[in-house]
N, CA, C and O atoms as CSV, one atom per row, in Angstrom:
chain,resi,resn,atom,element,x,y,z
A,1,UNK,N,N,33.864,13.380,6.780
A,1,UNK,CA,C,33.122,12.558,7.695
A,1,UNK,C,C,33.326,13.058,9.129
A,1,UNK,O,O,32.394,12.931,9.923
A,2,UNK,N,N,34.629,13.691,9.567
A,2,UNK,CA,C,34.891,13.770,10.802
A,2,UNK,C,C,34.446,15.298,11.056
A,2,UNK,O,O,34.489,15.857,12.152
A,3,UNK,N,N,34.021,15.856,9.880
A,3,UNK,CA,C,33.537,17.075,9.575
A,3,UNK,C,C,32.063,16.995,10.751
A,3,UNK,O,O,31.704,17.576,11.776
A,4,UNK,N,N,31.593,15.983,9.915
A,4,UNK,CA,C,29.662,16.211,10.242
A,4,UNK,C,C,29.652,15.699,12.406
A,4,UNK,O,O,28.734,15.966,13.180
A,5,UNK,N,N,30.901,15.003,12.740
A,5,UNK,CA,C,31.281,14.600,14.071
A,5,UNK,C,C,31.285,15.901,14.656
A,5,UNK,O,O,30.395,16.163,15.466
A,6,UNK,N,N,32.216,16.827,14.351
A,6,UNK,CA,C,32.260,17.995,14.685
A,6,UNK,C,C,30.835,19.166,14.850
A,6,UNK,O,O,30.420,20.004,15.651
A,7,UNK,N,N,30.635,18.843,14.136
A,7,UNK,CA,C,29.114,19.935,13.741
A,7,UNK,C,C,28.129,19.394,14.987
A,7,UNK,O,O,27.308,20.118,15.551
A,8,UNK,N,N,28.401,17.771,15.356
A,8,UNK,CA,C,27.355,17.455,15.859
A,8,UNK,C,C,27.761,17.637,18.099
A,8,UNK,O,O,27.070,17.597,19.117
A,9,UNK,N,N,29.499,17.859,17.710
A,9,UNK,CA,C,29.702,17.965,19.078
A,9,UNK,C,C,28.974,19.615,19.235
A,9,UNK,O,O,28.198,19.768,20.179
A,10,UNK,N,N,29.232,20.761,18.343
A,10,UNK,CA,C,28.877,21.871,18.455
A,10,UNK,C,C,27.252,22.372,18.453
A,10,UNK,O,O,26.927,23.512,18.783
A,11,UNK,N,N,26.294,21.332,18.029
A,11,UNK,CA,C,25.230,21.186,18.105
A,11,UNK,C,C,25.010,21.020,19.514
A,11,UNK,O,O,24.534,21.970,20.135
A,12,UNK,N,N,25.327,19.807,20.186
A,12,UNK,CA,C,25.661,19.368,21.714
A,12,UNK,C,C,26.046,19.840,22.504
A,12,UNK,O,O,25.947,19.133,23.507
A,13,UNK,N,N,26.531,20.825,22.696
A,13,UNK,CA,C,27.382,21.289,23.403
A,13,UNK,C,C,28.310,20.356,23.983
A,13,UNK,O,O,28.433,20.513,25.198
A,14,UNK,N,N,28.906,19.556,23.550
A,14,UNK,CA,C,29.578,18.374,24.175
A,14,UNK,C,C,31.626,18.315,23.830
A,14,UNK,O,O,32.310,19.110,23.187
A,15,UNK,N,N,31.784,17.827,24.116
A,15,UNK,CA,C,33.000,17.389,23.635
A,15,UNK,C,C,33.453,16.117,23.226
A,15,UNK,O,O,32.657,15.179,23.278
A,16,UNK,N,N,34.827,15.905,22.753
A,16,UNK,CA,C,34.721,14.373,22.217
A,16,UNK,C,C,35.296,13.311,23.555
A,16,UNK,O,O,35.160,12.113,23.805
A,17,UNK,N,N,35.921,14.348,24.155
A,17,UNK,CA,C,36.261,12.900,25.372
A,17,UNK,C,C,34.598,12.635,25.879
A,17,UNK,O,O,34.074,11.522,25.914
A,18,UNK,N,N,34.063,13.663,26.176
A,18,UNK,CA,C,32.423,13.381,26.472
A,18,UNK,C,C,32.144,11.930,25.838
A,18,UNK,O,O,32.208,10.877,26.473
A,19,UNK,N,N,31.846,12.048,24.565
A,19,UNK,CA,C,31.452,11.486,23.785
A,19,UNK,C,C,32.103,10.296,24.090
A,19,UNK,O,O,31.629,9.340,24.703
A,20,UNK,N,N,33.257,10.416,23.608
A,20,UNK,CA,C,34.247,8.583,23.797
A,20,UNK,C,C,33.950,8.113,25.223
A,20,UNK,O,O,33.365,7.034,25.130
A,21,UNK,N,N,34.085,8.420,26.328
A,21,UNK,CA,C,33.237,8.112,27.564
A,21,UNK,C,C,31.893,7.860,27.259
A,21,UNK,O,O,31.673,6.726,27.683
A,22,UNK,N,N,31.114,8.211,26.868
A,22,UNK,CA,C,29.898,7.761,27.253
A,22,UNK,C,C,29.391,6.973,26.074
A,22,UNK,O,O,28.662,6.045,26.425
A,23,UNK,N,N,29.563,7.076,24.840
A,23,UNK,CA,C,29.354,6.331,24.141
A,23,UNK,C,C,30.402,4.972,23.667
A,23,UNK,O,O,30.419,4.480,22.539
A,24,UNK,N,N,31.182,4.564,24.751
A,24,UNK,CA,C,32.198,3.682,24.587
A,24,UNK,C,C,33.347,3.820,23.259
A,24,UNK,O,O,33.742,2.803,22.687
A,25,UNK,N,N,33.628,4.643,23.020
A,25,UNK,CA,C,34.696,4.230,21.800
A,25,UNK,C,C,36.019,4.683,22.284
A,25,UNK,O,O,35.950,4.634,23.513
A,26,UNK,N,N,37.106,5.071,21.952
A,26,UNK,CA,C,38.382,5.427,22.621
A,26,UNK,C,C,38.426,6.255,22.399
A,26,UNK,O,O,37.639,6.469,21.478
A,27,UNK,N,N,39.140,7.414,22.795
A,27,UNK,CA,C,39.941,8.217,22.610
A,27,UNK,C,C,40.844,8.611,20.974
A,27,UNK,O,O,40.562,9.447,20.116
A,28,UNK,N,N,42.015,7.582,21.048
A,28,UNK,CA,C,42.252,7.631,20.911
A,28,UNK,C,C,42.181,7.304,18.948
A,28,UNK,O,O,42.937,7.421,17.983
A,29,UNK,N,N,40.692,6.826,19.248
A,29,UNK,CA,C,40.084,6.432,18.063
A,29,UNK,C,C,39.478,7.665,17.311
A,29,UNK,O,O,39.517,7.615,16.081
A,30,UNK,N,N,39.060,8.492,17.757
A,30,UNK,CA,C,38.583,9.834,17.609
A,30,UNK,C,C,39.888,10.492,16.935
A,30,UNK,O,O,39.979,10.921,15.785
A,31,UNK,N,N,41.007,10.460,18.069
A,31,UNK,CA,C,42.091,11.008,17.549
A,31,UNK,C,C,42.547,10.767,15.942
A,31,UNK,O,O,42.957,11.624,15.159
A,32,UNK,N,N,42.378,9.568,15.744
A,32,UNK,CA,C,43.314,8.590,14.400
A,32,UNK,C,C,41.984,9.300,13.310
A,32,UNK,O,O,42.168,9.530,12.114
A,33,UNK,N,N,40.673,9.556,14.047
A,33,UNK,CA,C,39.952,9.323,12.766
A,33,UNK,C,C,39.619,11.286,12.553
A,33,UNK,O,O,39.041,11.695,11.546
A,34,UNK,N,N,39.908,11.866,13.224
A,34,UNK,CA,C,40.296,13.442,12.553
A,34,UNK,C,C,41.218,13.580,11.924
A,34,UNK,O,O,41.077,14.418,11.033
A,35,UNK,N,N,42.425,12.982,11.997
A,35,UNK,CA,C,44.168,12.789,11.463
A,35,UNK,C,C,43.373,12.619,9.917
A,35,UNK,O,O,43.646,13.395,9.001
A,36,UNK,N,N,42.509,11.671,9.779
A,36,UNK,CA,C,42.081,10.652,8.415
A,36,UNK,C,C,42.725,9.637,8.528
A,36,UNK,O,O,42.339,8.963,7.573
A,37,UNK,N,N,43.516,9.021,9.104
A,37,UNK,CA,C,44.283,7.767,9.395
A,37,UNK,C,C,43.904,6.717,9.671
A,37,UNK,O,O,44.525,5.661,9.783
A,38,UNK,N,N,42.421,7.042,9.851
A,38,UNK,CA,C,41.480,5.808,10.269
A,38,UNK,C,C,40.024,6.199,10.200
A,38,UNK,O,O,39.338,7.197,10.417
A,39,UNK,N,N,39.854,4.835,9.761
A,39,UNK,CA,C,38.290,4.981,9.872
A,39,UNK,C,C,37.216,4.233,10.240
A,39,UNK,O,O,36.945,3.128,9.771
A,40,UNK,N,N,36.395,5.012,11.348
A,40,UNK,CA,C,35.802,3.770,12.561
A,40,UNK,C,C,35.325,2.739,11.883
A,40,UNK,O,O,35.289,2.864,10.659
A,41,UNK,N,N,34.914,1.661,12.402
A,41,UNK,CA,C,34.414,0.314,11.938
A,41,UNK,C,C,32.517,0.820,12.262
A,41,UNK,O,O,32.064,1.667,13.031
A,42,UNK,N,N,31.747,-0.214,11.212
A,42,UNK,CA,C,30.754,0.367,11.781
A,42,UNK,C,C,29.914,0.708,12.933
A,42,UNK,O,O,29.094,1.615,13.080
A,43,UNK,N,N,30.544,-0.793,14.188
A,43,UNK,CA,C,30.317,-0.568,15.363
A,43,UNK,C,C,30.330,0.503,15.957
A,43,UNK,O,O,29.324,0.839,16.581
A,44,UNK,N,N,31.591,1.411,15.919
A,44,UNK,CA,C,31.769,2.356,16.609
A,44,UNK,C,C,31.018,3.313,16.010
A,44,UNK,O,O,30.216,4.002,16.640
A,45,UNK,N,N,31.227,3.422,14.750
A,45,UNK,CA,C,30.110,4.564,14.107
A,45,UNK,C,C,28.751,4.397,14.966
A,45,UNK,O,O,28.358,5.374,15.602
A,46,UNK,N,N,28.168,3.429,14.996
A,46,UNK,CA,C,26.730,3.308,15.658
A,46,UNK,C,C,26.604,3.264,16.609
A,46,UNK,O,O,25.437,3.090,16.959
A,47,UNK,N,N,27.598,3.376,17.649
A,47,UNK,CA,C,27.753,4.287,19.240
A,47,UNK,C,C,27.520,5.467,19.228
A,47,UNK,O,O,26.649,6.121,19.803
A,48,UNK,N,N,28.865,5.942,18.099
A,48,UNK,CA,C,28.384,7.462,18.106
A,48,UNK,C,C,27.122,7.797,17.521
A,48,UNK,O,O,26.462,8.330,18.413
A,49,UNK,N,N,26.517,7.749,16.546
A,49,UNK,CA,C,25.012,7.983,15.830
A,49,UNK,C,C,24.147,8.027,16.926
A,49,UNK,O,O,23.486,9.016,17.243
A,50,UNK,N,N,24.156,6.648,17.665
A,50,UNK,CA,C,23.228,6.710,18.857
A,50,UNK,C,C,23.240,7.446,19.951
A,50,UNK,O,O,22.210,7.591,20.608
A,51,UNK,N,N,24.399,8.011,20.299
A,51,UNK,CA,C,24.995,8.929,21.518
A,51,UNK,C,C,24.103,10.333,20.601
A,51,UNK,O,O,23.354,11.082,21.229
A,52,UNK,N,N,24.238,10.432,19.732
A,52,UNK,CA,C,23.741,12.114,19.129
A,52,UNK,C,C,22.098,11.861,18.860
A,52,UNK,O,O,21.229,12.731,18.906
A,53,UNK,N,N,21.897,10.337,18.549
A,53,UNK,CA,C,20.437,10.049,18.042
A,53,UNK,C,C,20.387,10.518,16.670
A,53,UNK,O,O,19.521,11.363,16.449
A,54,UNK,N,N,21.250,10.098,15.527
A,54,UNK,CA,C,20.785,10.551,14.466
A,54,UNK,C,C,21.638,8.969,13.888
A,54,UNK,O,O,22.313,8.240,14.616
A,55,UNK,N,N,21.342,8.742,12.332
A,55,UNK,CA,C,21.346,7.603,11.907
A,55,UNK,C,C,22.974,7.644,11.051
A,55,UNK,O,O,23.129,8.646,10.353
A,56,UNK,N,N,24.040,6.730,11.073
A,56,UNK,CA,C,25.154,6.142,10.525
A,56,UNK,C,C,25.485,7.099,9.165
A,56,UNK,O,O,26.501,7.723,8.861
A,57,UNK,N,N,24.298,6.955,8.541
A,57,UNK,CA,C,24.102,7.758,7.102
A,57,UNK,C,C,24.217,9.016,7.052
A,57,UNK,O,O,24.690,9.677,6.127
A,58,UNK,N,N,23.533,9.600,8.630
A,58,UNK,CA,C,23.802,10.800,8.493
A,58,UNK,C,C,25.318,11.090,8.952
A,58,UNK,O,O,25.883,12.093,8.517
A,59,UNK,N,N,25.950,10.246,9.796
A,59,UNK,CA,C,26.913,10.294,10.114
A,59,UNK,C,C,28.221,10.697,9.363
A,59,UNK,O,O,29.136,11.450,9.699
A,60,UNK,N,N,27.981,9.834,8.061
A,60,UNK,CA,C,28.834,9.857,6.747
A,60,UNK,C,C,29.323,10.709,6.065
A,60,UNK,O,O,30.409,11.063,5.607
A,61,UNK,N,N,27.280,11.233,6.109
A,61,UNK,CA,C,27.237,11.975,4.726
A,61,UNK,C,C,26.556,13.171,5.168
A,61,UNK,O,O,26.741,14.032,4.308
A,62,UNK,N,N,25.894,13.590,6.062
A,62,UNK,CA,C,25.208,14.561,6.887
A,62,UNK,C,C,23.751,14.779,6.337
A,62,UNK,O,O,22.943,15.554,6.848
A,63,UNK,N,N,23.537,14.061,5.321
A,63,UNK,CA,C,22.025,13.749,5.118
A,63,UNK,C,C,21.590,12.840,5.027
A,63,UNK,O,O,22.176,11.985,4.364
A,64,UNK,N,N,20.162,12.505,5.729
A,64,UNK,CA,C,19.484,11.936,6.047
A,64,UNK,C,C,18.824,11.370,4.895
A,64,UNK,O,O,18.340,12.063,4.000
A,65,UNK,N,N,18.798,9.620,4.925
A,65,UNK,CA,C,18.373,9.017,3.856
A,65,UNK,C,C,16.275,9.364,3.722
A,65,UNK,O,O,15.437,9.283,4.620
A,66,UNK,N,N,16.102,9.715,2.318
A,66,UNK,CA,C,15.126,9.995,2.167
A,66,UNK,C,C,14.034,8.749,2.781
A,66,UNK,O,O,14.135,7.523,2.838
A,67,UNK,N,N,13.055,9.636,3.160
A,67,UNK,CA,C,11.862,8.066,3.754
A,67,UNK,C,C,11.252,8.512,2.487
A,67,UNK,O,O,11.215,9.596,1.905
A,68,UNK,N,N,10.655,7.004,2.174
A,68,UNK,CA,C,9.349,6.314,1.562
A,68,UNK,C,C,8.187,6.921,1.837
A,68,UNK,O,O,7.862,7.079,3.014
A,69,UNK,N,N,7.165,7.473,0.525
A,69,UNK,CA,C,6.106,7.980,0.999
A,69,UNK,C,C,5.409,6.865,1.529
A,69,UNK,O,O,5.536,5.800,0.926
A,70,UNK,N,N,4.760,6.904,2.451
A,70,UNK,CA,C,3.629,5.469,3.051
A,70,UNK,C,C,2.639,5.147,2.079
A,70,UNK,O,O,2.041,5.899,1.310
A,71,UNK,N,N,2.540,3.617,2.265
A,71,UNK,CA,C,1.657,3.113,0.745
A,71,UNK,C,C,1.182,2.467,1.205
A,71,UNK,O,O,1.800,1.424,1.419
A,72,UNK,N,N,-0.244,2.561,1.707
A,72,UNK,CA,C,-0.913,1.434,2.556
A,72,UNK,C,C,-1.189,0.174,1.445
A,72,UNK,O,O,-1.307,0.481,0.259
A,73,UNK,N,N,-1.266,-0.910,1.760
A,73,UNK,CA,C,-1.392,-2.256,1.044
A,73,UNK,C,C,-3.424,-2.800,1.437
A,73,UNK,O,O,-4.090,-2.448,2.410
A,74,UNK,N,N,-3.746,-3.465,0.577
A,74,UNK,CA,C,-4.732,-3.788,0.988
A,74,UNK,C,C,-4.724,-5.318,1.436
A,74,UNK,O,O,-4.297,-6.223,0.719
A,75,UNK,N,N,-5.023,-5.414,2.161
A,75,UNK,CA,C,-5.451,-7.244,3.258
A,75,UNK,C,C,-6.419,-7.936,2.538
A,75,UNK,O,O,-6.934,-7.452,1.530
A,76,UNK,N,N,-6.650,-8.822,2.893
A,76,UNK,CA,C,-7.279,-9.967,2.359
A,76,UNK,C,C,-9.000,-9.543,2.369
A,76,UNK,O,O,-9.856,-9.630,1.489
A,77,UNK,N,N,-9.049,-9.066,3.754
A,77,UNK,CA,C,-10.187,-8.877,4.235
A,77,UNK,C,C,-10.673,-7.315,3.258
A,77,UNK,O,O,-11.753,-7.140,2.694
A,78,UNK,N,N,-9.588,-6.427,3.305
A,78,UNK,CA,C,-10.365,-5.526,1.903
A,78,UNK,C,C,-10.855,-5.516,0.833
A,78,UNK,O,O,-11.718,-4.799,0.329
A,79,UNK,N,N,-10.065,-6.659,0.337
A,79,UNK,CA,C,-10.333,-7.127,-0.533
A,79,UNK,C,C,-11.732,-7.901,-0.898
A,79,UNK,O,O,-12.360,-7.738,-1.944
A,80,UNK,N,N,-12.064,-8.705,0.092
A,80,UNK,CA,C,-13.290,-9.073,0.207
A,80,UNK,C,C,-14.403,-7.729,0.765
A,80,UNK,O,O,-15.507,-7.757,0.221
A,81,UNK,N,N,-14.222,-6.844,1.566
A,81,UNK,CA,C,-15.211,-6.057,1.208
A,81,UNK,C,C,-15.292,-4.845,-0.160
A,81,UNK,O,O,-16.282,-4.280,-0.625
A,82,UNK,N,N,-14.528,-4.790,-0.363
A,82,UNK,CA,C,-14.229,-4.411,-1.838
A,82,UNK,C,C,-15.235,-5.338,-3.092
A,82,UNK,O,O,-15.915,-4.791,-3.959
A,83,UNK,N,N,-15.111,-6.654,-2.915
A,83,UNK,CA,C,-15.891,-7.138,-3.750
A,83,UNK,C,C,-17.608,-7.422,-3.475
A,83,UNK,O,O,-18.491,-7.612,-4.312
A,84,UNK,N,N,-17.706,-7.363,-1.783
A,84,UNK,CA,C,-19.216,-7.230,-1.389
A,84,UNK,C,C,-19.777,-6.066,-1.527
A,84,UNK,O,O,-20.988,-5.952,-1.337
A,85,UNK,N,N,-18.864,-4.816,-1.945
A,85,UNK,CA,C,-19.494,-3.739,-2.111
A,85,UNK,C,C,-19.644,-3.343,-3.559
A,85,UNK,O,O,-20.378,-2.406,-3.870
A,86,UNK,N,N,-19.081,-3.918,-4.296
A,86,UNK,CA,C,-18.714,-3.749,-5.960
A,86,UNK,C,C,-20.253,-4.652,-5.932
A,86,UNK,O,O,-20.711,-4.036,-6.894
A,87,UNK,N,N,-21.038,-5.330,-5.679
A,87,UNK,CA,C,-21.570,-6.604,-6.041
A,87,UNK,C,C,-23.002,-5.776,-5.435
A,87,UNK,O,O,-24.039,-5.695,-6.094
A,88,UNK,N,N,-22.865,-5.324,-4.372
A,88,UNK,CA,C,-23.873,-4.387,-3.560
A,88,UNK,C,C,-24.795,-3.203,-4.370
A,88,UNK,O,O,-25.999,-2.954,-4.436
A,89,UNK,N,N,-23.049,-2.370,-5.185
A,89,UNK,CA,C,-23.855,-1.382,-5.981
A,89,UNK,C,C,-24.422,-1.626,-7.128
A,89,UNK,O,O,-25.268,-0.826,-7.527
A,90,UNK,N,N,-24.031,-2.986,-8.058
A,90,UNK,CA,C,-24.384,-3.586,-9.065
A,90,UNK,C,C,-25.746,-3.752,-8.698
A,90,UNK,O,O,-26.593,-3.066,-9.270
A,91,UNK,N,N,-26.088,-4.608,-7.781
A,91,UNK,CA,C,-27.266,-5.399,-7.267
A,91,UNK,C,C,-28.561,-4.517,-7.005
A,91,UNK,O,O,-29.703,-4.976,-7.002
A,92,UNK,N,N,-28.112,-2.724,-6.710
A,92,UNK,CA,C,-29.418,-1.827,-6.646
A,92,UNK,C,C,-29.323,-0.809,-8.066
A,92,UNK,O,O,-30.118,0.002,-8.540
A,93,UNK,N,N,-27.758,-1.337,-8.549
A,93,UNK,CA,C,-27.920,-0.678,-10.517
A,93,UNK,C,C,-29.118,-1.487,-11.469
A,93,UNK,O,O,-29.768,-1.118,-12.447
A,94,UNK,N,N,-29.074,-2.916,-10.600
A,94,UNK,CA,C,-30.088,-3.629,-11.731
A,94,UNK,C,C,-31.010,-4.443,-11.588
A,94,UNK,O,O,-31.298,-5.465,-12.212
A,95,UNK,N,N,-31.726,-3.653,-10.241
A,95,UNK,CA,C,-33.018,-3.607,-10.133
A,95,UNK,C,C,-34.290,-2.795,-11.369
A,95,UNK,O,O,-34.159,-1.645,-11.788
A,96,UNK,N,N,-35.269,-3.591,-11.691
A,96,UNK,CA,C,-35.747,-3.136,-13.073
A,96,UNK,C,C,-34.910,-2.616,-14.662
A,96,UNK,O,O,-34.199,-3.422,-15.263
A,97,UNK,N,N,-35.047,-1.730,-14.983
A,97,UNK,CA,C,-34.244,-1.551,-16.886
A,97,UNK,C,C,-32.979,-0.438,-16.280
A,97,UNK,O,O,-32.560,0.464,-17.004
A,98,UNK,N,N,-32.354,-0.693,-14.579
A,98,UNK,CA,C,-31.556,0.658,-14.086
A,98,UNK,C,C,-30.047,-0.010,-15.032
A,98,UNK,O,O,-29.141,0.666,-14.545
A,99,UNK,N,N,-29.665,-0.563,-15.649
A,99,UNK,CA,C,-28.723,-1.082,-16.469
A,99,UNK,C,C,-28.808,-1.037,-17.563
A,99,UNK,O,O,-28.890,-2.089,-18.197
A,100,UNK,N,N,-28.821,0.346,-18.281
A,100,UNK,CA,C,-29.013,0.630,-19.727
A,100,UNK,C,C,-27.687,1.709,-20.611
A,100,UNK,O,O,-27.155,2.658,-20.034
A,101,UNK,N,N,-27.532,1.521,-21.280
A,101,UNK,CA,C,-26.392,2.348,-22.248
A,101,UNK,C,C,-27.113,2.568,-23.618
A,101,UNK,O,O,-27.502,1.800,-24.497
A,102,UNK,N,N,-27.136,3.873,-23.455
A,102,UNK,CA,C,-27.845,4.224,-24.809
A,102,UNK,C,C,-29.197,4.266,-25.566
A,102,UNK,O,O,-29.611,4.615,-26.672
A,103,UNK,N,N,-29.862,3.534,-23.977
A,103,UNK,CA,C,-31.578,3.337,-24.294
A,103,UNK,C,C,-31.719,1.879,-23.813
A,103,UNK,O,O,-32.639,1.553,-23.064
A,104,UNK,N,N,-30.667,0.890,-24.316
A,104,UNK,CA,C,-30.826,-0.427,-24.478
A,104,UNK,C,C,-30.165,-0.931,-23.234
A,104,UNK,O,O,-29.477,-0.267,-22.457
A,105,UNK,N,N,-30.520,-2.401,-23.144
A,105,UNK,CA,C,-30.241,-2.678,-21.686
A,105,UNK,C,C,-28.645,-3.370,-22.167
A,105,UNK,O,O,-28.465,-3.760,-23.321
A,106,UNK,N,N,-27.495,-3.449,-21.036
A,106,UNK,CA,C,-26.042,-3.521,-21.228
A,106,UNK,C,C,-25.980,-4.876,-21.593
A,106,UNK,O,O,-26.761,-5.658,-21.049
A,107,UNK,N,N,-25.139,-5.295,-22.466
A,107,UNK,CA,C,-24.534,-6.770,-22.637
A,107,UNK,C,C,-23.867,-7.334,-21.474
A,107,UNK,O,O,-23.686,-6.566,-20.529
A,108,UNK,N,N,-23.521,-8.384,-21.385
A,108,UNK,CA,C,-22.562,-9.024,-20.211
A,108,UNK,C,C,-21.221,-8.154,-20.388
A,108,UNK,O,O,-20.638,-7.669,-19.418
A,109,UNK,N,N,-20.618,-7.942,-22.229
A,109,UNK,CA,C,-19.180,-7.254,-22.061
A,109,UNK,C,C,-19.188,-6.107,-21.312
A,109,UNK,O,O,-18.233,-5.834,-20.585
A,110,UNK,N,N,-20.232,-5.345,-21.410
A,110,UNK,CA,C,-20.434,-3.774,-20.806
A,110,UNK,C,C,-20.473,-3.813,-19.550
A,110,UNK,O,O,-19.762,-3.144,-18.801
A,111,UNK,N,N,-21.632,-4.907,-19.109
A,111,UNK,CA,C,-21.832,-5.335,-17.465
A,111,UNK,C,C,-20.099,-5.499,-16.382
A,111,UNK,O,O,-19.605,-4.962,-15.391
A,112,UNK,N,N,-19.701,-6.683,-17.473
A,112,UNK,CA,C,-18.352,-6.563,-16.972
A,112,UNK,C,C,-17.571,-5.446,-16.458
A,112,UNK,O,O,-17.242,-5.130,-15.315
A,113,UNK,N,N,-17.257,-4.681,-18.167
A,113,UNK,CA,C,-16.561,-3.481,-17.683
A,113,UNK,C,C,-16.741,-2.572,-16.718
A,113,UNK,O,O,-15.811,-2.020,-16.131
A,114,UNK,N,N,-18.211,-2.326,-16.456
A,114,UNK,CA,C,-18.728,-1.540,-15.500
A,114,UNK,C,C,-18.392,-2.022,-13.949
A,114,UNK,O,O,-18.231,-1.143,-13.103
A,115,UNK,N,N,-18.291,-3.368,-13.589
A,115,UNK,CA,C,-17.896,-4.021,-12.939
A,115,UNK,C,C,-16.273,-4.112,-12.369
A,115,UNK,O,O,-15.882,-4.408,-11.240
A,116,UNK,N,N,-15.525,-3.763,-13.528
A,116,UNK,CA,C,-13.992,-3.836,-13.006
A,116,UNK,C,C,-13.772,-2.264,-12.839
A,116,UNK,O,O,-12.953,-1.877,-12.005
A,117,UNK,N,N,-14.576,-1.236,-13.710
A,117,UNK,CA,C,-14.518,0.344,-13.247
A,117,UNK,C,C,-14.564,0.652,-11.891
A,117,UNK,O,O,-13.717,1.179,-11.171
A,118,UNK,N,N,-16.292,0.021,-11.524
A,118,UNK,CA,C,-16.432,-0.026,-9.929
A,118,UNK,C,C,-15.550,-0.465,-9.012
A,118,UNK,O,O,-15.323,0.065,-7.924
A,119,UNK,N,N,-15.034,-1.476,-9.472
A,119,UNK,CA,C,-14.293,-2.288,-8.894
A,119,UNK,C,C,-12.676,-1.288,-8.319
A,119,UNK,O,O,-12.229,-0.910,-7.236
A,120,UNK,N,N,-12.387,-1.228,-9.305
A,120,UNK,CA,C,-10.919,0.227,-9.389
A,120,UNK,C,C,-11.188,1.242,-8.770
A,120,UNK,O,O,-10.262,1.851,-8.235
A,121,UNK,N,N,-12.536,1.726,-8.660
A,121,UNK,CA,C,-12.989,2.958,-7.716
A,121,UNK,C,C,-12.792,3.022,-6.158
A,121,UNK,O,O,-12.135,3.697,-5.366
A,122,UNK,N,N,-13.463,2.245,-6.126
A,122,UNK,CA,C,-13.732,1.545,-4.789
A,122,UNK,C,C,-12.450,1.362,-4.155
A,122,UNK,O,O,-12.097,2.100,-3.236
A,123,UNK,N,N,-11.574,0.216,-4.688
A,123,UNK,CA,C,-10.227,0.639,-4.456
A,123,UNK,C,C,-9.751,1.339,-3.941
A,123,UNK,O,O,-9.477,1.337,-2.741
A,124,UNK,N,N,-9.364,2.730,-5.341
A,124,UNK,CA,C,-8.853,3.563,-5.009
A,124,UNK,C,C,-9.176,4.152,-3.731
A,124,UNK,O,O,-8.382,4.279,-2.799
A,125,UNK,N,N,-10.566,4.555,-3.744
A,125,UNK,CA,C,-11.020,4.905,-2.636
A,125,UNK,C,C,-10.484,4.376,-0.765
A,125,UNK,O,O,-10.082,5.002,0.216
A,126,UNK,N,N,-10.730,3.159,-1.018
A,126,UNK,CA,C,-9.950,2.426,-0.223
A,126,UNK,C,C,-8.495,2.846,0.006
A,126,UNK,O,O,-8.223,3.434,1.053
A,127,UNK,N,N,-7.809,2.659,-0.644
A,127,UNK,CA,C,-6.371,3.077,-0.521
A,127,UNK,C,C,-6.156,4.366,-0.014
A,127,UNK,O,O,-5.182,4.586,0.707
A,128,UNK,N,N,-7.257,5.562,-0.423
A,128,UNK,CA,C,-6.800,6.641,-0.035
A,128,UNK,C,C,-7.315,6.978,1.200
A,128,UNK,O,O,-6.755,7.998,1.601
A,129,UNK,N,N,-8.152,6.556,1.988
A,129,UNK,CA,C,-8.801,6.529,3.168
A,129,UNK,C,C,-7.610,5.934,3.836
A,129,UNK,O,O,-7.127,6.512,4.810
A,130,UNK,N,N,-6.942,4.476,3.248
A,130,UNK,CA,C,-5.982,4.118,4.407
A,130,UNK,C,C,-4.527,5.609,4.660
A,130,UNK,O,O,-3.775,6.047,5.531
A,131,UNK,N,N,-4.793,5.769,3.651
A,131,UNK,CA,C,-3.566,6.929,3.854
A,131,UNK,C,C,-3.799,7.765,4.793
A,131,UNK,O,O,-3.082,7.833,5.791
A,132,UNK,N,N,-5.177,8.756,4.530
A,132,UNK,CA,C,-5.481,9.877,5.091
A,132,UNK,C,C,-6.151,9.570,7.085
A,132,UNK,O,O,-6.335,10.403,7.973
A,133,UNK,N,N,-6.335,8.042,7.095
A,133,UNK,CA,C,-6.518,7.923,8.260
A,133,UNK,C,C,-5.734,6.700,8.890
A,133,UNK,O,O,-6.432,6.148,9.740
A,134,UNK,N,N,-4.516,6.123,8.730
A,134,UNK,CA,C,-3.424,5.745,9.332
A,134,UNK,C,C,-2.860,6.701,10.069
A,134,UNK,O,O,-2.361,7.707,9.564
A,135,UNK,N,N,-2.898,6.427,11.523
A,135,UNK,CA,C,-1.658,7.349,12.202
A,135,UNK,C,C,-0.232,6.937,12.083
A,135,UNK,O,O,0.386,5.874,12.012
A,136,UNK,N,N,0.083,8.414,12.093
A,136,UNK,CA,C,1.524,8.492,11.429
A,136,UNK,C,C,2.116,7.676,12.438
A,136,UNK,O,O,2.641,8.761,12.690
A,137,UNK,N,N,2.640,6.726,13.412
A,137,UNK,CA,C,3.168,6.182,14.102
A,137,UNK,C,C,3.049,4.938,13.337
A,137,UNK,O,O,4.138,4.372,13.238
A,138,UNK,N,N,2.072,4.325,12.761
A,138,UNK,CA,C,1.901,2.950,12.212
A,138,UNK,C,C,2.282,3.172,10.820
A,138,UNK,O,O,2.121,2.200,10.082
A,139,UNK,N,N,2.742,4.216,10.309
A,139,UNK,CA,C,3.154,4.460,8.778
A,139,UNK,C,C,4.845,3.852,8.628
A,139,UNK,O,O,5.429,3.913,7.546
């Protein structure tokens, strides 16, 4: 642990009294915790993390906890245009005999299914638009 401290004063060009000065911790706390004789509380850990700008975890362990790919969620309000548009493309599918399978015009079960297909498309679609046009700051 006092390993990845080190790496990060030599990254810095800094030193550790530097460090214990400006990021409030002691001296002498630094001292106890290279010995291994001690080991900071998390407070102090998160002085130092913040003095270097890197996170507790990395502090520990020197890698950085994996991020979450971004998964946009859909709102209420997508949801409702999701279903005005599922209802939209139905509505110019079955104008005159344009609702047929096989020659014959679709049952309600078929109508349905065709209905929750669209429905899943659309979606998807949805979802992947929020991905590809969310800026990465709001992710």
């Amino acid at each position: 642990m006092y390993e990845i401290f080190e790496q990060l004063l030599q990254k810095f060009g800094v030193t550790a009294y530097k460090v214990s000065k400006e990021a409030g911790v002691s001296q002498s706390m630094l001292s106890e915790w290279k010995k291994g004789s001690y080991n900071p509380k998390q407070d102090k850990l998160q002085k130092i993390a913040d003095y270097f700008g890197v996170t507790v975890d990395y502090l520990m362990t020197g890698k950085e906890p994996e991020q979450k790919e971004f998964s946009p969620q859909l709102t209420a309000k997508d949801e409702k245009d999701i279903s005005k548009k599922v209802d939209e493309i139905l509505s110019q599918l079955s104008t005159g005999d344009a609702l047929m399978f096989d020659g014959e015009p679709m049952d309600e079960d078929t109508k349905e299914l065709l209905r929750v297909s669209l429905e899943n498309g659309v979606r998807i679609a949805k979802i992947s638009a929020k991905k590809k046009f969310t800026p990465k700051k709001y992710r």
